[in-house]
N, C-alpha and C positions, 0 to 999 in steps of 0.2 A: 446502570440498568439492573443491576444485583437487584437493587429495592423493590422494581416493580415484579420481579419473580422469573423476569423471561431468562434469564441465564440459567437458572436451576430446570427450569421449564424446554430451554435446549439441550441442554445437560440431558434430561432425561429420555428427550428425543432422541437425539443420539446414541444411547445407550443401552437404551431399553426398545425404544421400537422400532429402531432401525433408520430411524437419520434420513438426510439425502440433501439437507444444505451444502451440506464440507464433504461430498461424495468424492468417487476417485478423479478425476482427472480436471478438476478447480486449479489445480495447481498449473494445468497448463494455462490459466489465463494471466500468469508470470512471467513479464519479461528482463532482462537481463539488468536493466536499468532497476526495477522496483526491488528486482532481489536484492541488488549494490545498495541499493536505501537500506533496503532492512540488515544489513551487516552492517553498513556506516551506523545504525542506528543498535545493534548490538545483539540484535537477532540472529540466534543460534536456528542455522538451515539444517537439516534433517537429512538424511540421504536414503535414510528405510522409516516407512509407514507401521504408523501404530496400528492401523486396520488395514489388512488389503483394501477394503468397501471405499476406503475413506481416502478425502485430499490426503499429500503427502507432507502437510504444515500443521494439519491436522491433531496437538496435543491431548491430556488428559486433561487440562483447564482449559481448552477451547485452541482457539488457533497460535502458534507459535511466533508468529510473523508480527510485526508493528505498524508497518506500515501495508494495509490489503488491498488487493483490485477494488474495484467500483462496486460490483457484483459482488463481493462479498461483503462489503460496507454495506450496500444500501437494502441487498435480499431481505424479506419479510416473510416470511409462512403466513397464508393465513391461520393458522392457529395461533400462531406466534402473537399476530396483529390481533387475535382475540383475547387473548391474556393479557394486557395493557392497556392501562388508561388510556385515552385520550391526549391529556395533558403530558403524561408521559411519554407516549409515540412522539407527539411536537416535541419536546425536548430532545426524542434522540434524531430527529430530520434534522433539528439543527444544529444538534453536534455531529452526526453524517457529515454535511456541507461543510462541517469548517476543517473537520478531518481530510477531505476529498479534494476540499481547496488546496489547504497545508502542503497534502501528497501530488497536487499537481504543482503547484510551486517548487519544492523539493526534488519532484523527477525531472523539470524543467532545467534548474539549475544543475543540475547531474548531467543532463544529456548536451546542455551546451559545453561543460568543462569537456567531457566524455570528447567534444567536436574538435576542442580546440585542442587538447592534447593529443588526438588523433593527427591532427591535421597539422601539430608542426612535427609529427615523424615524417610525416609524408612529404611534404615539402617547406622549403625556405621558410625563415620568419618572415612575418611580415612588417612592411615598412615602418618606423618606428610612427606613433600615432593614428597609424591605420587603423580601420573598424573590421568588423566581420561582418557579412554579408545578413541582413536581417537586422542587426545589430547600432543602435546611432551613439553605443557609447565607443570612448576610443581608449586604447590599452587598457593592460589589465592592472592596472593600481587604482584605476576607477570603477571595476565592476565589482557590485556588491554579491558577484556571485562565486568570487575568489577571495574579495575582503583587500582593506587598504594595507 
C-alpha cells in the first residue's frame, strides 16, 4: 500500500493532525493468545507508549505488532478510502481477508495447544488414542497443529 500513498497519507495523519486510528486504548482489543502470536512471530511488545494519545503498539513506522485485531486490519478512514484507487482498495480487501484468515488459523491452533497443555497439568493423560472433545483427530503425532 506504500504505492498507492495511503501509508505516507497515514503517516501524516498521525502526526500532523492528530490521528485517531491507532488511538490509546486499541491495544485493549488484545488478547493473550494474539499477543503469544505476535512473539512466537518475533514482535517486540512495548511496555511505554510513544504517544500517550496513542495505542500502545503504536510505532514511528506504523504499528509494531504482525499479527492485528480485525479492527485494525480491516479500519478504513474515509479519507483514507478517498486517497485510493479503486483497484487498489480491492487488492487490499483481499489481502485483509487472507491476513485475517491466516490470523485466525494461527490463534486457533494456539489456543488448542494453549487447551491441551493446560489440561494435561490439570489432570491425567489421556487414554492412549483418545480424542479431545470437539476434536475427531486422535493423538498428538497426527495433529498438524503440533506436527508429525
Amino acid at each position: 500500500m506504500v504505492g498507492s500513498g495511503l501509508v505516507e497519507g497515514c503517516r501524516i495523519c498521525e502526526e500532523e493532525e492528530g490521528g485517531s486510528c491507532c488511538g490509546r486504548g486499541m491495544e485493549d482489543h488484545y488478547d493473550g493468545v494474539l499477543l503469544l502470536v505476535n512473539l512466537m512471530l518475533g514482535a517486540a511488545i512495548e511496555r511505554e507508549r510513544r504517544d500517550e494519545e496513542s495505542c500502545l503498539f503504536l510505532g514511528s513506522a506504523g504499528c509494531r505488532l504482525l499479527a492485528r485485531d480485525h479492527i485494525c486490519v480491516n479500519y478504513l478512514c474515509a479519507k483514507a478510502r478517498e486517497r485510493i484507487s479503486e483497484p487498489a482498495l480491492a487488492e487490499m480487501r483481499r489481502r485483509q481477508g487472507l491476513e485475517l484468515d491466516t490470523l485466525f488459523r494461527l490463534s486457533d491452533c494456539v489456543t488448542i495447544l494453549l487447551g491441551r497443555l493446560h489440561g494435561a497439568r490439570e489432570s491425567p493423560p489421556a487414554p492412549s488414542g483418545a480424542g479431545f472433545e470437539g476434536d475427531d483427530r486422535r493423538g498428538r503425532e497426527s495433529d498438524p497443529a503440533i506436527g508429525s
